[in-house]
Backbone as XML, in Angstrom:
<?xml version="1.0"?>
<chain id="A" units="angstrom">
  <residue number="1" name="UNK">
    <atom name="N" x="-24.470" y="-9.909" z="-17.014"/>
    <atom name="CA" x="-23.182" y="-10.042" z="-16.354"/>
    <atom name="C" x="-23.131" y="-11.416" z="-15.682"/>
  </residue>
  <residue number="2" name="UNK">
    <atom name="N" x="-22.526" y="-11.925" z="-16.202"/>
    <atom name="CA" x="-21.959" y="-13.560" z="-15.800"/>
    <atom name="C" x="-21.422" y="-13.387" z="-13.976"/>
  </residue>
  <residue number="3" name="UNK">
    <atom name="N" x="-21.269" y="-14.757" z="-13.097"/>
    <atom name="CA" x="-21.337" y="-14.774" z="-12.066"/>
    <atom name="C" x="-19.703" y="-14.609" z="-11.837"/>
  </residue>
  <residue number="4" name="UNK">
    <atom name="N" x="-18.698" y="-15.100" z="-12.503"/>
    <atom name="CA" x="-17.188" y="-14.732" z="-12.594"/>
    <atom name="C" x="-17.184" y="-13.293" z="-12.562"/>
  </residue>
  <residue number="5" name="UNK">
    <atom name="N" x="-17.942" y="-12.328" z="-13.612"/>
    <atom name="CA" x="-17.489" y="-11.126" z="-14.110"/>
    <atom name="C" x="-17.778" y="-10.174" z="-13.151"/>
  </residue>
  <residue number="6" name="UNK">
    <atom name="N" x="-18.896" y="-11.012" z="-12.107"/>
    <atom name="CA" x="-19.300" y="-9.791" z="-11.117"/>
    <atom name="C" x="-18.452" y="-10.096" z="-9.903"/>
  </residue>
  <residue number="7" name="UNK">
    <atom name="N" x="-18.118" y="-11.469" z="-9.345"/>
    <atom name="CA" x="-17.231" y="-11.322" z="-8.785"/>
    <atom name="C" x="-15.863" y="-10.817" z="-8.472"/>
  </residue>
  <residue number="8" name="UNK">
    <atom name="N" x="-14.776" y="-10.734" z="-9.865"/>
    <atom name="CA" x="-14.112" y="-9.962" z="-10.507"/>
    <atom name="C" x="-14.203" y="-8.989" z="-10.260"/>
  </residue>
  <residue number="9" name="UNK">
    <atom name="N" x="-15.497" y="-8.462" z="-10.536"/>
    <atom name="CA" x="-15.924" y="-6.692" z="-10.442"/>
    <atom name="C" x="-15.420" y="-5.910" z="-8.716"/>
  </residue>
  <residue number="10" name="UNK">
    <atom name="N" x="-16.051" y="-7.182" z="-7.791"/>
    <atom name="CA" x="-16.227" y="-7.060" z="-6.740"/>
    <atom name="C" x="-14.517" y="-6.980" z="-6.086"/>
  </residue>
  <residue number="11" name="UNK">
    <atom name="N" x="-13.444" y="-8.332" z="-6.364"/>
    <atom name="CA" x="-12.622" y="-7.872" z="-6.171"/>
    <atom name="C" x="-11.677" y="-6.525" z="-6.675"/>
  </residue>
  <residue number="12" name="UNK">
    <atom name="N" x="-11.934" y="-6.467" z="-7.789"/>
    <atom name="CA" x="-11.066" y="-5.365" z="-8.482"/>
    <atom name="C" x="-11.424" y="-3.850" z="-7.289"/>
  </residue>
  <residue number="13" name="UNK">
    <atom name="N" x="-12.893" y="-3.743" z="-7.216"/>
    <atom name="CA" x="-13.556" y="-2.479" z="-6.482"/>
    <atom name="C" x="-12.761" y="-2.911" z="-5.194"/>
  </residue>
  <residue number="14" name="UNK">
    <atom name="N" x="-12.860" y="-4.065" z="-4.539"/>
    <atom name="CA" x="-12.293" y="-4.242" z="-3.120"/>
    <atom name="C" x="-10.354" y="-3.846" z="-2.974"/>
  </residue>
  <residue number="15" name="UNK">
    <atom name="N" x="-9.856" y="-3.678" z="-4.052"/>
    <atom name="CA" x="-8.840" y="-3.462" z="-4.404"/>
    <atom name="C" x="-8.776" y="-2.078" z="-4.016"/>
  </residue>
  <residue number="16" name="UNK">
    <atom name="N" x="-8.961" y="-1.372" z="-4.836"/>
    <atom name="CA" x="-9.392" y="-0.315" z="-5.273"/>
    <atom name="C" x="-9.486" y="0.414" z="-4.147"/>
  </residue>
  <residue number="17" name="UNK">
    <atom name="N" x="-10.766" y="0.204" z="-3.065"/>
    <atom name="CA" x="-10.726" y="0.852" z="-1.967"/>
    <atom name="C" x="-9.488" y="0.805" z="-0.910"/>
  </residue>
  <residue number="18" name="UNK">
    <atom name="N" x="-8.811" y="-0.259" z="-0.905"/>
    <atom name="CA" x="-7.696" y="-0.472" z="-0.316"/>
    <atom name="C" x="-6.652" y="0.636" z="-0.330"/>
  </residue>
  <residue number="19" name="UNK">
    <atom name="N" x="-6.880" y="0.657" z="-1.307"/>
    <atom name="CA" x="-5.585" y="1.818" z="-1.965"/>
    <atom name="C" x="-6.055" y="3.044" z="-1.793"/>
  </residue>
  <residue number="20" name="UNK">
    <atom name="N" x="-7.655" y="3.149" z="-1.858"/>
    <atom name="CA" x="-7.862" y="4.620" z="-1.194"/>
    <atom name="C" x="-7.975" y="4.892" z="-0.032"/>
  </residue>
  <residue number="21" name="UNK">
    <atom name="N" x="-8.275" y="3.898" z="1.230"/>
    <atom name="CA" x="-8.126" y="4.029" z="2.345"/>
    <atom name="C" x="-6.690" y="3.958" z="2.561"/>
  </residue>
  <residue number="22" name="UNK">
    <atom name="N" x="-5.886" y="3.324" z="1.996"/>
    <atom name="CA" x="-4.234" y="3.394" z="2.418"/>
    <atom name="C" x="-3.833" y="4.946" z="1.957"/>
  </residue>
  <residue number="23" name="UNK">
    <atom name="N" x="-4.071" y="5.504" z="0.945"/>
    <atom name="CA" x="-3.604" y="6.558" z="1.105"/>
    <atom name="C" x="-4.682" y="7.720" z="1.596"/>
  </residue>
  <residue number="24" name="UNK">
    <atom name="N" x="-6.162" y="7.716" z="2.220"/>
    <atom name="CA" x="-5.963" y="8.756" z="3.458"/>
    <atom name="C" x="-5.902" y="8.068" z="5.017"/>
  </residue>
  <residue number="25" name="UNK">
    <atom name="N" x="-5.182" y="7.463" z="4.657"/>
    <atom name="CA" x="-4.195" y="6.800" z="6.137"/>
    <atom name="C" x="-3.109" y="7.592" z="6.131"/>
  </residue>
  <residue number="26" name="UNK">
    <atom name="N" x="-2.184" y="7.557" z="4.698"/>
    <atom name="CA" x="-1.328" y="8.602" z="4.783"/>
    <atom name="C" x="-1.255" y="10.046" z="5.079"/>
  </residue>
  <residue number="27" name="UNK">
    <atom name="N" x="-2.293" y="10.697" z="4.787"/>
    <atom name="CA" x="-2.308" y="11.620" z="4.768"/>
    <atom name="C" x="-3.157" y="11.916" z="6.427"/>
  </residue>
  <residue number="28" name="UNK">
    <atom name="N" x="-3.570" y="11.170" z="7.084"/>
    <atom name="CA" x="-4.244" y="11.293" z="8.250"/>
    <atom name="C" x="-3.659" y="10.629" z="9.538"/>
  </residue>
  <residue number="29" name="UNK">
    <atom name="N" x="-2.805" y="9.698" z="9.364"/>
    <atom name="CA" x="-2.156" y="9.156" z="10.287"/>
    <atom name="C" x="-0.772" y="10.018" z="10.751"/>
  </residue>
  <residue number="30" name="UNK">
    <atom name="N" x="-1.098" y="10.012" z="12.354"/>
    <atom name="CA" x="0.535" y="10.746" z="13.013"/>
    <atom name="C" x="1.266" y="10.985" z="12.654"/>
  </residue>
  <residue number="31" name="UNK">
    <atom name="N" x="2.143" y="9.782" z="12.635"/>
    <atom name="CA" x="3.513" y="10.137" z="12.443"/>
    <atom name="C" x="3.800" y="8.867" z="11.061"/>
  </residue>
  <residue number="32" name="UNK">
    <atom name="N" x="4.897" y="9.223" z="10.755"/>
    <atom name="CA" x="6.037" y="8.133" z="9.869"/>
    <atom name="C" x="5.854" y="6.695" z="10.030"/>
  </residue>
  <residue number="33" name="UNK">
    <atom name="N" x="5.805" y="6.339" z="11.000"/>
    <atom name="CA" x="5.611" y="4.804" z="11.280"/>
    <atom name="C" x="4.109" y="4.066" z="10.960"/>
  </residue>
  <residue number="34" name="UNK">
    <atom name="N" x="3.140" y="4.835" z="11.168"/>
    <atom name="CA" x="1.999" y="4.980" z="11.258"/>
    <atom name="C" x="1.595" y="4.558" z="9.168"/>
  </residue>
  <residue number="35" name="UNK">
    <atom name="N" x="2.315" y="5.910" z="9.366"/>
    <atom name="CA" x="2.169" y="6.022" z="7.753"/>
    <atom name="C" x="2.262" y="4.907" z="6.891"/>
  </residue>
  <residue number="36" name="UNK">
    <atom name="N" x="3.480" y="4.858" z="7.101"/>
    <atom name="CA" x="4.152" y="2.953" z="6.477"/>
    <atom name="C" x="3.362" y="2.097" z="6.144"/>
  </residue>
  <residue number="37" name="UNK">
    <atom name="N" x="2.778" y="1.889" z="7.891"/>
    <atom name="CA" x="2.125" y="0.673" z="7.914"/>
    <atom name="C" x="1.058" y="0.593" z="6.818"/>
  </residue>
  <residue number="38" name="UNK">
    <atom name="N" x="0.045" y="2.229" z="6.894"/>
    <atom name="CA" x="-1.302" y="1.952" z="6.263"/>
    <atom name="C" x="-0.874" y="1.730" z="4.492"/>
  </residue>
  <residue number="39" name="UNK">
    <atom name="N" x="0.528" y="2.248" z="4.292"/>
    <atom name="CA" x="0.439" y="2.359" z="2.930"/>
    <atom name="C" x="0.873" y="1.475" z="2.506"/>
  </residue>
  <residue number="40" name="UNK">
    <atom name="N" x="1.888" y="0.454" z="3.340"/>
    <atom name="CA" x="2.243" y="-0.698" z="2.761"/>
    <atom name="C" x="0.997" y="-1.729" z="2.874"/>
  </residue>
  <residue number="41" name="UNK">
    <atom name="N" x="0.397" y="-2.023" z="3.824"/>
    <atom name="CA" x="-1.020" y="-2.880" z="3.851"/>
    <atom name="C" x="-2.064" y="-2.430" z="2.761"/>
  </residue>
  <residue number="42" name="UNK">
    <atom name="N" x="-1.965" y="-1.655" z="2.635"/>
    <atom name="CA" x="-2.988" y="-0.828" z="1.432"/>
    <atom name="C" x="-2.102" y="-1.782" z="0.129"/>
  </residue>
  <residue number="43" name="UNK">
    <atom name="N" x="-0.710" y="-1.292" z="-0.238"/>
    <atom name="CA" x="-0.774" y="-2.094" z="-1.174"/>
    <atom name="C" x="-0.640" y="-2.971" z="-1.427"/>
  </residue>
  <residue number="44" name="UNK">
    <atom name="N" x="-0.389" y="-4.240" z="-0.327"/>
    <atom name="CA" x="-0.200" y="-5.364" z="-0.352"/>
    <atom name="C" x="-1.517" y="-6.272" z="-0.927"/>
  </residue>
  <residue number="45" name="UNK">
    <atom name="N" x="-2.419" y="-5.632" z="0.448"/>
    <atom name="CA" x="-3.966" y="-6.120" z="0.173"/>
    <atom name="C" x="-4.656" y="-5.848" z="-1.365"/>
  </residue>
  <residue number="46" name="UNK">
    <atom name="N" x="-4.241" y="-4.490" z="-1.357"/>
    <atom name="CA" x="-4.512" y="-3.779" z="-2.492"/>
    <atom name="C" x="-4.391" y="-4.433" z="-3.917"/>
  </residue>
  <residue number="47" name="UNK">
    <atom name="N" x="-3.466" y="-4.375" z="-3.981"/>
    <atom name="CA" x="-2.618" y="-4.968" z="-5.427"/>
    <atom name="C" x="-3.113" y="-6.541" z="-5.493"/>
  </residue>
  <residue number="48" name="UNK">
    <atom name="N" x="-3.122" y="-7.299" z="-4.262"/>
    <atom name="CA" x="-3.598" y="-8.752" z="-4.050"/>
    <atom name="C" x="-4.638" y="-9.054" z="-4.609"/>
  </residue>
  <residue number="49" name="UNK">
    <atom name="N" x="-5.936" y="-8.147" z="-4.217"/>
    <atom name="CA" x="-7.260" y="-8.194" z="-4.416"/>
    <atom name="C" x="-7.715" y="-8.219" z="-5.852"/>
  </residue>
  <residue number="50" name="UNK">
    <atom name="N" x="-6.938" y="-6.760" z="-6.630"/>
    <atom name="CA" x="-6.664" y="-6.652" z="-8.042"/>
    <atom name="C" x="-6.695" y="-7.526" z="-8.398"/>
  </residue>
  <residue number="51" name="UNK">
    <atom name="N" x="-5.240" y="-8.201" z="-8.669"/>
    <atom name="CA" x="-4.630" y="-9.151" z="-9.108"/>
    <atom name="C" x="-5.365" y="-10.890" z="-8.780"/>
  </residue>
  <residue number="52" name="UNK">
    <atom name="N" x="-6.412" y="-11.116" z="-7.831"/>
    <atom name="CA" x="-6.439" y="-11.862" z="-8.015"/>
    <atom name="C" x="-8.192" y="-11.805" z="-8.917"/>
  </residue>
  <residue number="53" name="UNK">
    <atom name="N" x="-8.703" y="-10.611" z="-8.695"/>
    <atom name="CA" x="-9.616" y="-10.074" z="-9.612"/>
    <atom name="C" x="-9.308" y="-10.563" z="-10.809"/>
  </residue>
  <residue number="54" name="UNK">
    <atom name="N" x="-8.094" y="-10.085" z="-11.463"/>
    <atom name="CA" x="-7.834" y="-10.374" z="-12.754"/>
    <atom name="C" x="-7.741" y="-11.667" z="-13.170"/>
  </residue>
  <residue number="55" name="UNK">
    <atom name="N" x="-7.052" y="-12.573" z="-12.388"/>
    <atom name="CA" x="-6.744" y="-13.991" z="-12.933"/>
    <atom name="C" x="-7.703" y="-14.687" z="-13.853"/>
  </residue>
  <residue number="56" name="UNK">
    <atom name="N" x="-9.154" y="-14.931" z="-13.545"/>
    <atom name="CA" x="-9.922" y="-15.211" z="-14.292"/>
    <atom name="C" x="-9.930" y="-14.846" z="-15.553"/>
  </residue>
  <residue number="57" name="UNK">
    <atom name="N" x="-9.803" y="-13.298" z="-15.899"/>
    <atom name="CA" x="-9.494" y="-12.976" z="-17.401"/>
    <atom name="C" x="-8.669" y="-13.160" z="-18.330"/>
  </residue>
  <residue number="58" name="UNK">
    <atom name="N" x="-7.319" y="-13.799" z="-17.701"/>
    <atom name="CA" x="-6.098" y="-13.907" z="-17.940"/>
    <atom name="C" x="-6.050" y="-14.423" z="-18.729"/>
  </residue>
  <residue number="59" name="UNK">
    <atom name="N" x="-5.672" y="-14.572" z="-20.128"/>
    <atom name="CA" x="-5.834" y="-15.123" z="-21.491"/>
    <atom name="C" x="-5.449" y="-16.411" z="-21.139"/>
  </residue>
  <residue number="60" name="UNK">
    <atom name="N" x="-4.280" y="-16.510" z="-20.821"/>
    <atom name="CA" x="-3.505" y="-18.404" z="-20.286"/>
    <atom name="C" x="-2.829" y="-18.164" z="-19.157"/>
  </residue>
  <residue number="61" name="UNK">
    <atom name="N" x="-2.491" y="-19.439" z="-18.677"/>
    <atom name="CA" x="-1.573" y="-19.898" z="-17.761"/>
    <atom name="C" x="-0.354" y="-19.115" z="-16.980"/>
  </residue>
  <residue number="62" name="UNK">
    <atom name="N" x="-0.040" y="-18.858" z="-18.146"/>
    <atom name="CA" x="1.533" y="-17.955" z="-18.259"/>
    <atom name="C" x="1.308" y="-16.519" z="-18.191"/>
  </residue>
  <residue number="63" name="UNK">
    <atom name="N" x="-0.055" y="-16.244" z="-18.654"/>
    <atom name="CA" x="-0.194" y="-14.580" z="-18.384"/>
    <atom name="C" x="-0.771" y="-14.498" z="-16.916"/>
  </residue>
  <residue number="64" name="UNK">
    <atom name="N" x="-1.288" y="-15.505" z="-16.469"/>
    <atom name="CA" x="-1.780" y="-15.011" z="-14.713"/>
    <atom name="C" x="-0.698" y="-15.770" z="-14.125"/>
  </residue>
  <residue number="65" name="UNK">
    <atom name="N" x="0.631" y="-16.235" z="-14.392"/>
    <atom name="CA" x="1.582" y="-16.546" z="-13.511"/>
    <atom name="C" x="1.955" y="-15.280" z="-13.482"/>
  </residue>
  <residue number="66" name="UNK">
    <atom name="N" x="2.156" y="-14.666" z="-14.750"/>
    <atom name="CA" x="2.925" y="-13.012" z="-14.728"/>
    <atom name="C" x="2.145" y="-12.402" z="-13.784"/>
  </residue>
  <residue number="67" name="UNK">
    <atom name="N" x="1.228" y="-12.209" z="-13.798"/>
    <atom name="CA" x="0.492" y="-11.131" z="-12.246"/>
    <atom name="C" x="0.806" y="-12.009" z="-11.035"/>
  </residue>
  <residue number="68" name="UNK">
    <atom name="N" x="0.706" y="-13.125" z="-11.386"/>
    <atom name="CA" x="0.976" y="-13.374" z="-9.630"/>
    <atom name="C" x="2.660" y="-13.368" z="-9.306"/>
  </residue>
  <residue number="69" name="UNK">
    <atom name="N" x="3.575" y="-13.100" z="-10.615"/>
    <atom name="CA" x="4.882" y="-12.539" z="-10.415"/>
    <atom name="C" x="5.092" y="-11.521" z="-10.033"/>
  </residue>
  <residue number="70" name="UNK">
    <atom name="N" x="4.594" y="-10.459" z="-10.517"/>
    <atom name="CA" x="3.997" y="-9.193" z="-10.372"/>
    <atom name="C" x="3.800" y="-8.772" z="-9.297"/>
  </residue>
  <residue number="71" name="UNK">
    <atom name="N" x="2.906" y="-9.155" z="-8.374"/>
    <atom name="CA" x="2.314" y="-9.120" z="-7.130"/>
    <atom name="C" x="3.295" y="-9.647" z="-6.188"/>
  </residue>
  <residue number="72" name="UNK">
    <atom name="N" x="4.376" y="-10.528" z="-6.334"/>
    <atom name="CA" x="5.054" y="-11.164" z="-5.037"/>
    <atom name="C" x="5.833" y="-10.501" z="-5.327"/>
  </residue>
  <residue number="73" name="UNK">
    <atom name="N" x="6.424" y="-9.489" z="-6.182"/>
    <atom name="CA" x="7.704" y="-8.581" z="-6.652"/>
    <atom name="C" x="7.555" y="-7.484" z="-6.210"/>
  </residue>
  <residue number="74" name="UNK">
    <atom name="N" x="6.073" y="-7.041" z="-6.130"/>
    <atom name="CA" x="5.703" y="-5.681" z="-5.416"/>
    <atom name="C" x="5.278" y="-5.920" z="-3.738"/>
  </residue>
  <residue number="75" name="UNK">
    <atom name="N" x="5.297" y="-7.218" z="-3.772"/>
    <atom name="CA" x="4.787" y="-7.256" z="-2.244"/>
    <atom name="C" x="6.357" y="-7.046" z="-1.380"/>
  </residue>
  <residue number="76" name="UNK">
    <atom name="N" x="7.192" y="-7.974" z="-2.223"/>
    <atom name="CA" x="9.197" y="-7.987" z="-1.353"/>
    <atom name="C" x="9.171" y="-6.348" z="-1.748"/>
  </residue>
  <residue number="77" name="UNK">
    <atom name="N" x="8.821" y="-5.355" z="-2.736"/>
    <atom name="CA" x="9.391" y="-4.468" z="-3.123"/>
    <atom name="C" x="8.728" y="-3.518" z="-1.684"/>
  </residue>
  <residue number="78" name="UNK">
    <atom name="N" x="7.783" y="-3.752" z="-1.584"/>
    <atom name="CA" x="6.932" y="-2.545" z="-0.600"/>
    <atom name="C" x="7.075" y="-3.166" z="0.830"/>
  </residue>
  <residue number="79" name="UNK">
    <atom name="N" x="7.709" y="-4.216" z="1.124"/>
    <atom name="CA" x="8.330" y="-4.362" z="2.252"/>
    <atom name="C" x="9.384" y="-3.995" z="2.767"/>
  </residue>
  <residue number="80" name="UNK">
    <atom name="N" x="10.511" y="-4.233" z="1.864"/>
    <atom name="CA" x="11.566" y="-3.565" z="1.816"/>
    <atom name="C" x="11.841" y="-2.108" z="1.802"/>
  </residue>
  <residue number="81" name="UNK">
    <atom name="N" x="10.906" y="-1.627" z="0.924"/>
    <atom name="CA" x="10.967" y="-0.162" z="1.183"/>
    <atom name="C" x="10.277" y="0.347" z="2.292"/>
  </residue>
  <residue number="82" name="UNK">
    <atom name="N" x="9.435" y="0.377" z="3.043"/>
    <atom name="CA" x="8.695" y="0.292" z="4.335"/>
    <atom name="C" x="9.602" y="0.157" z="5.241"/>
  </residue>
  <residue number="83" name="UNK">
    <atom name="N" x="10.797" y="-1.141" z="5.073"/>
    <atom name="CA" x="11.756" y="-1.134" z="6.661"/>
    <atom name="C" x="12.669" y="-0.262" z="5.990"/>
  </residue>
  <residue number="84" name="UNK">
    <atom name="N" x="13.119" y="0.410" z="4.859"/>
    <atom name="CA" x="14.546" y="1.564" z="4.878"/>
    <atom name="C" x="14.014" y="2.509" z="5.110"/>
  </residue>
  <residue number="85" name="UNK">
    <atom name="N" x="12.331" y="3.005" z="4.943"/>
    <atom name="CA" x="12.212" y="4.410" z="5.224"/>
    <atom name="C" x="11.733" y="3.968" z="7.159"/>
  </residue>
  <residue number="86" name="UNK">
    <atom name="N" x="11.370" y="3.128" z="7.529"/>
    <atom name="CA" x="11.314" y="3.416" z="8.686"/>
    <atom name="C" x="12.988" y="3.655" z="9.563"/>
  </residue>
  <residue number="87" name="UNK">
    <atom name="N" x="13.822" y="2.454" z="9.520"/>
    <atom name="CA" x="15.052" y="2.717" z="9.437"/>
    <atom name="C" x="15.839" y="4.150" z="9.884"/>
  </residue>
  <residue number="88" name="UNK">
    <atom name="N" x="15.482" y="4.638" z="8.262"/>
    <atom name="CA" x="15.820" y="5.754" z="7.825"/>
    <atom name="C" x="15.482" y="7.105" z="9.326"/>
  </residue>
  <residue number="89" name="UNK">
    <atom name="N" x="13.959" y="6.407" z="9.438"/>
    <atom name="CA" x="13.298" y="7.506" z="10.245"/>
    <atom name="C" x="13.925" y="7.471" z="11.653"/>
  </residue>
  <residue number="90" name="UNK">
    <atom name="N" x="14.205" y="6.193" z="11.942"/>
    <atom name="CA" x="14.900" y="5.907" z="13.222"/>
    <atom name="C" x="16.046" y="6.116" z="13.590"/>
  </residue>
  <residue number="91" name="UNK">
    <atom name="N" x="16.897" y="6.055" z="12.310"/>
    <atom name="CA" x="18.304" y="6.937" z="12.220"/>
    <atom name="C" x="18.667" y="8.317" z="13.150"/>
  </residue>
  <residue number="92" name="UNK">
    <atom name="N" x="16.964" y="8.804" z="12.134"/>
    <atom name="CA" x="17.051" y="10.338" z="12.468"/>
    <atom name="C" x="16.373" y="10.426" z="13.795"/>
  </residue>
  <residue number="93" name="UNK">
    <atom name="N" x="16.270" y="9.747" z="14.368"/>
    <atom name="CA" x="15.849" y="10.429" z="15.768"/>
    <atom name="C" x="14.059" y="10.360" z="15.610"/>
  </residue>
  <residue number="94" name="UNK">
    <atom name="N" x="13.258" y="9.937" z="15.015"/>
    <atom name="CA" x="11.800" y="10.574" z="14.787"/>
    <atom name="C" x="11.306" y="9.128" z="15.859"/>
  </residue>
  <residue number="95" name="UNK">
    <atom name="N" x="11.003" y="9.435" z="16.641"/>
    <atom name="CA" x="10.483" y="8.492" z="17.968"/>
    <atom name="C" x="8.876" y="8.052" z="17.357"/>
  </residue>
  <residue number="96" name="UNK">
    <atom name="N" x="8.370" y="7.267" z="17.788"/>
    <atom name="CA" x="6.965" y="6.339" z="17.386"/>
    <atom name="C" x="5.979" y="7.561" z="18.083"/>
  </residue>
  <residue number="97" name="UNK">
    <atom name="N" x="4.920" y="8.001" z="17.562"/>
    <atom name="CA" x="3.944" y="8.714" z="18.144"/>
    <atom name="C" x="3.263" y="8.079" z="19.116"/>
  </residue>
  <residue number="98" name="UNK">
    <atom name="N" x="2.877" y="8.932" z="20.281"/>
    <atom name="CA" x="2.469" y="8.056" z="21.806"/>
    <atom name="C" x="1.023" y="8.845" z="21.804"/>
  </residue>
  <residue number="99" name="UNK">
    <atom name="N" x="0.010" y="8.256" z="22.193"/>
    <atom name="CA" x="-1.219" y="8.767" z="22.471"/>
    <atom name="C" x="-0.959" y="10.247" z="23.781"/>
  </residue>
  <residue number="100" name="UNK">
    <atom name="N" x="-2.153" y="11.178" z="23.042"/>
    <atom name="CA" x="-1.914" y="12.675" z="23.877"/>
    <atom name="C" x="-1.112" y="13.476" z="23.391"/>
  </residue>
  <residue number="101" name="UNK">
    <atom name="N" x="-0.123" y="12.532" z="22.207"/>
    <atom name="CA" x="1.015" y="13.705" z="21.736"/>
    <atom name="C" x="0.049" y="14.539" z="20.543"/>
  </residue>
  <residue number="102" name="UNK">
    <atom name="N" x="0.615" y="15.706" z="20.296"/>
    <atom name="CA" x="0.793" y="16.333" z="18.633"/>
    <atom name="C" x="0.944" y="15.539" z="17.641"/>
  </residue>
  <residue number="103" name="UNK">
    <atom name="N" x="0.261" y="15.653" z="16.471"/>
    <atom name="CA" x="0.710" y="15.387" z="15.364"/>
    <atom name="C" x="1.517" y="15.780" z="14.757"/>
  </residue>
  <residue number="104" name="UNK">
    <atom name="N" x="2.894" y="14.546" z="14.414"/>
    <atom name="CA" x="3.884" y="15.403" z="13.731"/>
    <atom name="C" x="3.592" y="15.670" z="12.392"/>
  </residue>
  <residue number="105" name="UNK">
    <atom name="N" x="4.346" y="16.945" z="11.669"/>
    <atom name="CA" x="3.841" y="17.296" z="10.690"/>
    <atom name="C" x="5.473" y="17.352" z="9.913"/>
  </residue>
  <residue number="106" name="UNK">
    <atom name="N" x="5.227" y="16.819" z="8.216"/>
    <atom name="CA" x="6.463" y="16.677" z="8.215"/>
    <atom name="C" x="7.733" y="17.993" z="7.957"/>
  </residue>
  <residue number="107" name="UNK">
    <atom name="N" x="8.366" y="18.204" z="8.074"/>
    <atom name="CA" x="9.203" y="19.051" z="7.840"/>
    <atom name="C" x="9.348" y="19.551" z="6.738"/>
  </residue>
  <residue number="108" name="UNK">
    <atom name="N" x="10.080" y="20.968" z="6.548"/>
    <atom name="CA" x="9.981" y="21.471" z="5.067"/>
    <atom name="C" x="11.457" y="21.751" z="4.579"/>
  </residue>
  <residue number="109" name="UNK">
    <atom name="N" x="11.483" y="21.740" z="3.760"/>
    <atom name="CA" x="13.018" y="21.631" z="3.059"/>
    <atom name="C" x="13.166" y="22.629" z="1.876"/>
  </residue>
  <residue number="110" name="UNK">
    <atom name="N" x="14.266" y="23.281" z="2.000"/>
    <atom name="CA" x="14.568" y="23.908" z="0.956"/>
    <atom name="C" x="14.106" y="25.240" z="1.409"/>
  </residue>
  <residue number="111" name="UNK">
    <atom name="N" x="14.753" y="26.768" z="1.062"/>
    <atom name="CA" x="14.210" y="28.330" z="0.989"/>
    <atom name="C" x="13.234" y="28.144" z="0.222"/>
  </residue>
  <residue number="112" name="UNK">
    <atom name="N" x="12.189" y="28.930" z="0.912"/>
    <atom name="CA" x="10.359" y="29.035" z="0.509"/>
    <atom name="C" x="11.234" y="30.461" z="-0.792"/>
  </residue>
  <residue number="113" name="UNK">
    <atom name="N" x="11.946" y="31.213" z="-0.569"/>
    <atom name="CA" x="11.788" y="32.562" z="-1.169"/>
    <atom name="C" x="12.669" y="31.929" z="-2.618"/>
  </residue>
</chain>
């Protein structure tokens, strides 16, 4: 294994974990706001790390401009969506979780029967 291929290796894995610590952030963090944060940093970092993992392999020029298109398209995309669902949350009344409180848990929708 060549000294590129293991580095590569190293980002792709550093990727990788990103995205699994971002999502049990989701699933472990308070409230809504909380949430956001870990999952949008998860994939920002996330997808970054990947992507810049990959460049080296990138057949040409033009195919690692496409990932790094890729990556700044998902980075505006997961920002943007991050401030409408927080927004969203603030609309509704769902206040920032304060240390000592409960964990909110999210609501259920729809007849169970």
């Amino acid at each position: 294994m060549t000294a590129v291929a293991l580095f590569q290796s190293l980002l792709i894995g550093a990727g990788v974990a990103f995205f699994v610590v971002g999502s049990i952030g989701v699933l472990r963090f308070p409230d809504v706001y909380t949430r956001i944060h870990a999952l949008t940093k998860a994939d920002n970092l996330g997808l970054g790390l990947v992507v810049i993992g990959l460049l080296p392999g990138a057949g040409s020029v033009a195919a690692a401009l496409k990932l790094l298109l890729i990556w700044g398209l998902a980075l505006l995309a997961s920002a943007c969506a991050g401030y409408l669902v927080a927004r969203a949350a603030r609309r509704r009344g769902v206040e920032p979780w304060r240390r000592g409180q409960p964990r909110q848990r999210p609501e259920r929708s729809g007849d169970p029967r």
